[in-house]
C-alpha positions in Angstrom: 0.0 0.0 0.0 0.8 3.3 -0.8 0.6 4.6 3.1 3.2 1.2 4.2 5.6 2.6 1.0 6.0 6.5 2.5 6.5 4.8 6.0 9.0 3.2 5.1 10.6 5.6 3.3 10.3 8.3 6.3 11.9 5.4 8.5 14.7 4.4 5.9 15.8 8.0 6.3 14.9 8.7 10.0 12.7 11.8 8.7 10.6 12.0 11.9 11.4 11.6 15.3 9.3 10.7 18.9 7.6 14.5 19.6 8.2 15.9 16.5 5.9 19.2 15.4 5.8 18.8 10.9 4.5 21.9 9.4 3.5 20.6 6.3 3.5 23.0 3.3 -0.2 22.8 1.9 -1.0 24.4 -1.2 -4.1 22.0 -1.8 -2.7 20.5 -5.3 -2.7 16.4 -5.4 0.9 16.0 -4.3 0.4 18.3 -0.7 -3.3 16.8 -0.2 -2.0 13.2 -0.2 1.2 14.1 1.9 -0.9 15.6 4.2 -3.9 13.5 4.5 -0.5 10.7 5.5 1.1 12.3 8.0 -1.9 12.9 9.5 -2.5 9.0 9.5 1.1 7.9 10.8 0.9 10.5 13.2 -1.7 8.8 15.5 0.8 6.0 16.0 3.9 7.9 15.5 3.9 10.0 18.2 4.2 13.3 16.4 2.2 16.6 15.6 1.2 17.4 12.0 0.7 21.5 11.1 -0.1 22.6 8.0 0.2 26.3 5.9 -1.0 27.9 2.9 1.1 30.3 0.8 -0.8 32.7 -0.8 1.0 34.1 -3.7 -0.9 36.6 -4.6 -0.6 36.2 -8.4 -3.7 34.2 -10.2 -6.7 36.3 -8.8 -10.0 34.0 -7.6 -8.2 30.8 -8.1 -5.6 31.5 -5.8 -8.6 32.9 -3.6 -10.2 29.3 -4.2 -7.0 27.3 -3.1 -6.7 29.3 -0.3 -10.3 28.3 1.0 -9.8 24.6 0.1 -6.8 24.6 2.1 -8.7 26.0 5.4 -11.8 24.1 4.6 -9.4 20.5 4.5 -7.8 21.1 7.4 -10.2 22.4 9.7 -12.2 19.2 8.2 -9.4 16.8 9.7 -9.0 19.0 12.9 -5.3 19.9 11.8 -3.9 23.2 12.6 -3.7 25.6 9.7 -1.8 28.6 9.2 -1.9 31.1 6.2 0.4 33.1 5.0 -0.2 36.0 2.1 3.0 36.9 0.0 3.7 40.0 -2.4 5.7 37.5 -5.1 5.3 39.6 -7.3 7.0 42.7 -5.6 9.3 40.8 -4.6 10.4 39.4 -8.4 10.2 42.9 -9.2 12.9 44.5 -6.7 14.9 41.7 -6.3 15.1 41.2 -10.0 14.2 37.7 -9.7 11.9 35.4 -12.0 8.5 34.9 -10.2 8.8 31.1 -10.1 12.3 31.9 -8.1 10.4 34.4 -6.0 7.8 32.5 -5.0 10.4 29.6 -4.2 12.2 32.3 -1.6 9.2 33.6 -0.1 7.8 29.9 0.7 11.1 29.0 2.3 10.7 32.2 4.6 7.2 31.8 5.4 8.7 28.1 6.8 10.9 29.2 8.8 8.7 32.0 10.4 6.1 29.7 10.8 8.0 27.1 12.8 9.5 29.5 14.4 6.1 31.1 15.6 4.1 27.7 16.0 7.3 25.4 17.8 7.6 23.5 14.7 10.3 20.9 14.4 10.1 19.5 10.7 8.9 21.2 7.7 7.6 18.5 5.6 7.6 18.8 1.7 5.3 17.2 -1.3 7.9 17.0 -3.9 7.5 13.3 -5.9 9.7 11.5 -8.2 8.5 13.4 -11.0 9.5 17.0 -9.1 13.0 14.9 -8.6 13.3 14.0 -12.4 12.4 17.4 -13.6 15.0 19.2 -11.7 17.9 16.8 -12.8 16.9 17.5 -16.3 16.9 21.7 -15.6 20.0 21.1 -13.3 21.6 18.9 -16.1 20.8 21.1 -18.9 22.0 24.5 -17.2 25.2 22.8 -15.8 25.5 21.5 -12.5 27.8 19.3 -10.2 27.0 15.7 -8.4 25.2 18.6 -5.1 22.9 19.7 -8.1 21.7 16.1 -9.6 21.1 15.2 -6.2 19.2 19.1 -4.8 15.9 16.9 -4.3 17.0 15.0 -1.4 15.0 13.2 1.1 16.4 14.8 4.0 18.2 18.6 4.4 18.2 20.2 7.5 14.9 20.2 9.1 13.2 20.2 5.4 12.2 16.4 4.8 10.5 15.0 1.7 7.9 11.8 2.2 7.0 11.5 -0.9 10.3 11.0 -3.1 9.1 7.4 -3.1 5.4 8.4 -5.3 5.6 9.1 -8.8 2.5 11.6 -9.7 0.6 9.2 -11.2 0.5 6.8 -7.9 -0.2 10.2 -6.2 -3.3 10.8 -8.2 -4.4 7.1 -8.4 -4.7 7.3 -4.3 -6.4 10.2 -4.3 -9.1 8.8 -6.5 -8.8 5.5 -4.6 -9.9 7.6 -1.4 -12.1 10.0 -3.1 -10.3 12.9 -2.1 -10.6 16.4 -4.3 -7.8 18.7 -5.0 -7.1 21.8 -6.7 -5.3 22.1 -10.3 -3.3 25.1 -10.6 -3.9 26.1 -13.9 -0.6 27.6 -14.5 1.0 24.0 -14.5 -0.9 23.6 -17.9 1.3 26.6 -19.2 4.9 26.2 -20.6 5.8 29.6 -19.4 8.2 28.0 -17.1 11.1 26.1 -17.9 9.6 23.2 -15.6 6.9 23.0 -17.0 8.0 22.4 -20.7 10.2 19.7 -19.3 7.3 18.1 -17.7 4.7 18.1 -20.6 7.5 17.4 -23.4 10.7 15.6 -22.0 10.1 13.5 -19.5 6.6 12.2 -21.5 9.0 11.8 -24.9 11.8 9.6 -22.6 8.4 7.6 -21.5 7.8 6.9 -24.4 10.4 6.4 -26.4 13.2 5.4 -24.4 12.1 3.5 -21.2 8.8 3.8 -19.7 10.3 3.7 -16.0 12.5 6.8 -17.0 11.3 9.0 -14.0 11.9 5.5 -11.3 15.4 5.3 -13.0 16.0 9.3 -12.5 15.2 9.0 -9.0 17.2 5.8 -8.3 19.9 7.4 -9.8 19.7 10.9 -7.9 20.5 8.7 -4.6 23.7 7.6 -5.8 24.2 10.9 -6.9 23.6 12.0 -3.2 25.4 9.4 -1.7 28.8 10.1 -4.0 28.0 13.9 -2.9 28.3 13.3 0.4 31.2 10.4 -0.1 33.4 13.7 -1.7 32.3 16.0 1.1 33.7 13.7 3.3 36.6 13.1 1.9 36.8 17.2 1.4 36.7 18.1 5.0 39.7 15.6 5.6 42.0 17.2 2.9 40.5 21.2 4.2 42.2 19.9 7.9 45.7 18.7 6.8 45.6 20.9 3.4 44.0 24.5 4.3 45.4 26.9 7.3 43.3 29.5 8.5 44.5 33.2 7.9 43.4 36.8 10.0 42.3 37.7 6.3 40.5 34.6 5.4 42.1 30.8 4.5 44.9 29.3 2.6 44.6 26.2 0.5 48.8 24.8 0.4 50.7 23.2 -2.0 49.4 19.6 -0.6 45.8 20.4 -2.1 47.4 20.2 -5.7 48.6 16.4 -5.4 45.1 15.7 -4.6 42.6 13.9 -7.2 41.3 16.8 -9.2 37.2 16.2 -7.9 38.2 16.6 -4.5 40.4 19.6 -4.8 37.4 21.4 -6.4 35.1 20.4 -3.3 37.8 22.1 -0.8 37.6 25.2 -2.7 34.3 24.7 -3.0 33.9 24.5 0.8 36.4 27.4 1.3 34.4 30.1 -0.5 31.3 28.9 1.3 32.8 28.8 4.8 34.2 32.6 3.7 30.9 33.8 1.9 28.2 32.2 4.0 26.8 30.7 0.8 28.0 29.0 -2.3 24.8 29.8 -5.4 26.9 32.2 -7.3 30.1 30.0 -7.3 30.2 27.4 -10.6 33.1 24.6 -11.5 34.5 27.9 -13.8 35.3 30.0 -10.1 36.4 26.8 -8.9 39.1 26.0 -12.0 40.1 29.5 -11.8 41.6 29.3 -8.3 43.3 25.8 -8.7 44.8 27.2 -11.8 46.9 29.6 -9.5 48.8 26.6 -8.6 50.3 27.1 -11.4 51.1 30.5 -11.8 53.6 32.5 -10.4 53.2 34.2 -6.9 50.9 37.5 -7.2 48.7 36.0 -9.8 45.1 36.7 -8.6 41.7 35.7 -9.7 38.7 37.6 -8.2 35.2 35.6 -7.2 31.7 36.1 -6.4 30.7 37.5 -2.9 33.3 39.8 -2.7 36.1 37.2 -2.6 39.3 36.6 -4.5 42.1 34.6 -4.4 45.7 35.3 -4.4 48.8 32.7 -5.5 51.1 32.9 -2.1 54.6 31.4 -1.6 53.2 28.5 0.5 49.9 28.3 -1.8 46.8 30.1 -2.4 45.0 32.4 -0.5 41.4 33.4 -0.5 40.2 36.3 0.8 38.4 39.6 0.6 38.8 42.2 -1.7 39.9 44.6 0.6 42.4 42.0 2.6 39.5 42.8 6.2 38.2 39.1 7.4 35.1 37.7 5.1 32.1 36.6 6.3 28.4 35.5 5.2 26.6 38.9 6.0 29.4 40.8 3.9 27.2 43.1 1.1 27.9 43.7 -2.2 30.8 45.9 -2.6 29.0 48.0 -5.4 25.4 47.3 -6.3 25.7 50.4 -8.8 28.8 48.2 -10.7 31.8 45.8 -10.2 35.3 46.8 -11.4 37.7 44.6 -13.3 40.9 44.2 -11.0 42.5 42.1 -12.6 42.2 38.3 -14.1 39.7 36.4 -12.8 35.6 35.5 -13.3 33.1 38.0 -12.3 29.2 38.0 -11.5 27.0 41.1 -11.8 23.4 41.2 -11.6 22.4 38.3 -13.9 25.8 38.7 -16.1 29.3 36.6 -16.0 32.3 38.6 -17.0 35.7 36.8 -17.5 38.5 39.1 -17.7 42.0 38.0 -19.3 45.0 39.8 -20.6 46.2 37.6 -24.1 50.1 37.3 -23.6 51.9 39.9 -25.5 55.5 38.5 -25.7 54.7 37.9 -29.2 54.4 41.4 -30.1 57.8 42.4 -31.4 58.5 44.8 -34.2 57.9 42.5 -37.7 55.6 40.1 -36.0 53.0 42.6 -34.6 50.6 43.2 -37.2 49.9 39.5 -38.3 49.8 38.5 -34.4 47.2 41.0 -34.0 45.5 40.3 -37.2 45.4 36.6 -36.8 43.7 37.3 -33.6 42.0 40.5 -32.9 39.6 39.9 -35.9 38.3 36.3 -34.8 37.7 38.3 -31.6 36.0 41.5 -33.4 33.4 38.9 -34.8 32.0 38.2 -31.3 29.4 40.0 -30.1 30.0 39.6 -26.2 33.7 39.1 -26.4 36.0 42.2 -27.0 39.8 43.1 -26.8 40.5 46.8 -25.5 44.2 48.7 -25.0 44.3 47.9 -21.2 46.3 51.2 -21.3 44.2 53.4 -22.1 42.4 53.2 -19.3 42.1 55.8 -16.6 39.8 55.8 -13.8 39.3 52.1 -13.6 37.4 49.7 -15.8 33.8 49.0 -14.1 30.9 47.2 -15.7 28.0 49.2 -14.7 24.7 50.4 -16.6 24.3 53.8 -17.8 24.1 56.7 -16.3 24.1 60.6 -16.9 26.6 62.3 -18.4 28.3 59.0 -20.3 29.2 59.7 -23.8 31.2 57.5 -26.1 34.1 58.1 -28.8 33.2 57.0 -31.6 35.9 58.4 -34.2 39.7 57.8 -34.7 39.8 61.9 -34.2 38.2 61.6 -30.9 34.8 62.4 -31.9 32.2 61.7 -28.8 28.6 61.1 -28.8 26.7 60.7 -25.8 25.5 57.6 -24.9 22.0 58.3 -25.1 21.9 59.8 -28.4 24.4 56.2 -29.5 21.5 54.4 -28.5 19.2 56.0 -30.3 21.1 56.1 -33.3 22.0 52.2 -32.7 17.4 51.9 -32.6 18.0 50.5 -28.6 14.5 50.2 -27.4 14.2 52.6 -24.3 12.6 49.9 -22.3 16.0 47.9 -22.8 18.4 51.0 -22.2 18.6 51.0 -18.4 19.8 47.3 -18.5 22.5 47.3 -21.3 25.7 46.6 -19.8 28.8 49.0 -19.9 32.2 48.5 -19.6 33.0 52.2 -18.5 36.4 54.3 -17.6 34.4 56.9 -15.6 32.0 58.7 -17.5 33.6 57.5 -20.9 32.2 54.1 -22.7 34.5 51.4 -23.5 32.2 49.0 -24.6 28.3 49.1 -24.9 27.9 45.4 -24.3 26.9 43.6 -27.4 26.9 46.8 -29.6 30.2 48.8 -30.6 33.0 49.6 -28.5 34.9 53.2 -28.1 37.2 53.8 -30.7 40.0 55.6 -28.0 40.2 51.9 -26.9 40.6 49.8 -29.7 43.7 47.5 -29.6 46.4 49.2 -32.4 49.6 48.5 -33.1 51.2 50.2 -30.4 49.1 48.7 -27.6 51.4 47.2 -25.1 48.7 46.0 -22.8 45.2 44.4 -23.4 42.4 43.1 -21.9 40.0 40.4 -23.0 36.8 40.4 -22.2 33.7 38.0 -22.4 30.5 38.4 -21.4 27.1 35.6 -20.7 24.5 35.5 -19.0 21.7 38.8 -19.4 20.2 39.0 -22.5 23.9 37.7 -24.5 23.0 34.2 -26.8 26.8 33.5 -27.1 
């Protein structure tokens, strides 16, 4: 039975414990009815308390309203306590320049933790299914991820557990039916607005079918050997981070040792570093990762700079990472600049929704003879690229910072030295002025070095006589390359 399958599965993973208060997360859809209506079973011989709460997210009118009242009506039905919770998502999305699918994600998780907080829960009990699980490892997959992302569904986190990780949706439904219980379709999930949902109406349905029709059981098997080889390497990381890492009054030091190490396992101390220094570890990717192991290589004063404020210095003894500014790092540490970032030096660096990865091409090459067809061979492949550009590193005055406009830029757009402002470049260049405020700049004060994905100054362009430059390649934003 259905009920003796989630049992087992919240025992196998010692989900639930003797006194335990789960707030269950209730939005009235089949998955949270069935989870709920369980728990609320077990309970009576399990020796726990089941809670439940509604997130209202304020974004599809009187069916939202509708869910809402379901939710209250169920529960007060069953005698279980019920908490709800409205949320702006929308708002939110807006000045946090978020997606609304990733805002609604955040606000839930805070409305959790407030609600336990407020209501002495212990547990926060999820409906996520093996088709939730499937559907993420595709995204994750697709996107690029590590062994932490195919495994992100996991049964157990924290005080965040997941029952039904054992249910595909079509069990979920079929029990439902079997106890004639009602729940509420959101009619969004018919949309393919979001990325999730186009992976669940045409992917996993087209591996169904065509490739194996236990794809999703397969996924899910799969995502726990995933999870346990994640936590096999984490392990194994915290070993090497005692005998391989020394902590610093400016932040940590991975030494020589690390290097010798199997590749996979140097990347998770690094990994671990920048999260024990940042208090978090979204923003960092296997490319922040590479970047700082590849200072193992270089000679001492070589730098790299990193998300959260971070960078990492080559040392005589090893590398050390650390704050910008040298002062101690630490996971409440704010943006440096929210207005823009500047380019120090080599390294990867994350803006708003953009990745910028800053080089400088060696230049021992460029000797009197051999100059022009170095720079010819090269500069023009790069002058095809749209969001990658090459710029006399020299030139530059004040500082290269990646920023988006703002008054008084202007742009020199002739050999002579010719300017035009910025705004009137955009005209010219039919920007629409809905997209103006987001292009991103590459600027030396007030003057433009490059408008991102358009043209770039003409007082920077590499010459001949350039005895500096600086690469520079740009993804994420509205970039396709």
């Amino acid at each position: 039975m259905v009920i003796d399958r989630v049992a087992e599965f919240i025992r196998q993973y010692q989900m639930i414990a003797l006194g335990d208060v789960v707030l269950t997360g209730f939005s009235g859809g089949a998955d949270s009815v069935l989870l709920l209506e369980l728990l609320r079973e077990l309970a009576k011989k399990g020796g726990f308390q089941v809670q439940a709460v509604h997130v209202h997210h304020n974004l599809r009118g009187e069916e939202a309203d509708r869910d809402a009242a379901f939710a209250e009506a169920f529960c007060a039905e069953r005698e279980i306590p019920f908490f709800l919770y409205s949320c702006p998502v929308e708002e939110v999305a807006r000045k946090e320049h978020l997606s609304l699918e990733e805002a609604g994600r955040l606000e839930r998780r805070r409305v959790f933790r407030e609600c336990m907080e407020a209501h002495g829960g212990t547990k926060v009990a999820l409906a996520h299914h093996r088709n939730d699980l499937a559907e993420t490892m595709i995204h994750h997959l697709a996107r690029g991820t590590s062994l932490a992302g195919l495994a992100s569904l996991r049964p157990v986190r924290g005080n965040f557990i997941r029952p039904l990780l054992c249910l595909e949706r079509t069990e979920i439904e079929k029990e439902l039916e079997r106890r004639k219980i009602a729940w509420c379709d959101d009619s969004t999930n018919g949309a393919d607005d979001y990325t999730r949902n186009g992976i669940r109406h045409h992917v996993i349905p087209y591996l169904e079918q065509q490739v194996n029709e236990r794809t999703v059981a397969h996924m899910a098997e799969t995502s726990l050997d995933f999870l346990e080889a994640e936590e096999y390497f984490c392990d194994e990381a915290e070993k090497l981070f005692r005998n391989c890492c020394v902590r610093r009054e400016d932040g940590l030091e991975l030494q020589e040792c690390l290097s010798k190490e199997a590749k996979i396992l140097q990347r998770y101390v690094v990994r671990d570093c920048l999260e024990r220094l940042a208090g978090q570890r979204k923003d960092l990717g296997r490319e922040h990762l590479e970047s700082v192991l590849d200072l193992f290589e270089k000679q001492v004063g070589k730098r790299v700079c990193l998300p959260y404020g971070l960078e990492a210095v080559r040392s005589y003894d090893g590398v050390v990472l650390r704050s910008y500014d040298g002062k101690r790092a630490d996971g409440d540490r704010k943006e440096k600049n929210p207005y823009g970032i500047e380019i120090a030096g080599e390294g990867v660096y994350d803006w708003k929704e953009f990745q910028i990865r800053a080089s400088f091409p060696e230049t021992e090459s460029l000797e009197s003879g051999q100059t022009g067809q170095w720079r010819e061979a090269n500069f023009k492949r790069i002058s095809e690229k749209k969001y990658t550009k090459c710029f006399n590193y020299a030139k530059i005055r004040n500082g290269l910072v990646l920023r988006t406009r703002r008054s008084g830029d202007f742009l020199t757009v002739r050999a002579d030295g010719s300017r035009k402002k910025l705004k009137d470049y955009m005209i010219d260049a039919k920007i629409p002025r809905e997209q103006r405020d987001s292009i991103l700049l590459a600027a030396d004060g007030q003057e433009i070095v490059w408008v991102v994905g358009y043209r770039i100054s003409e007082r920077y362009r590499v010459r001949e006589d350039a005895e500096k430059i600086i690469q520079l390649e740009v993804s994420g934003g509205y970039t396709n390359e």
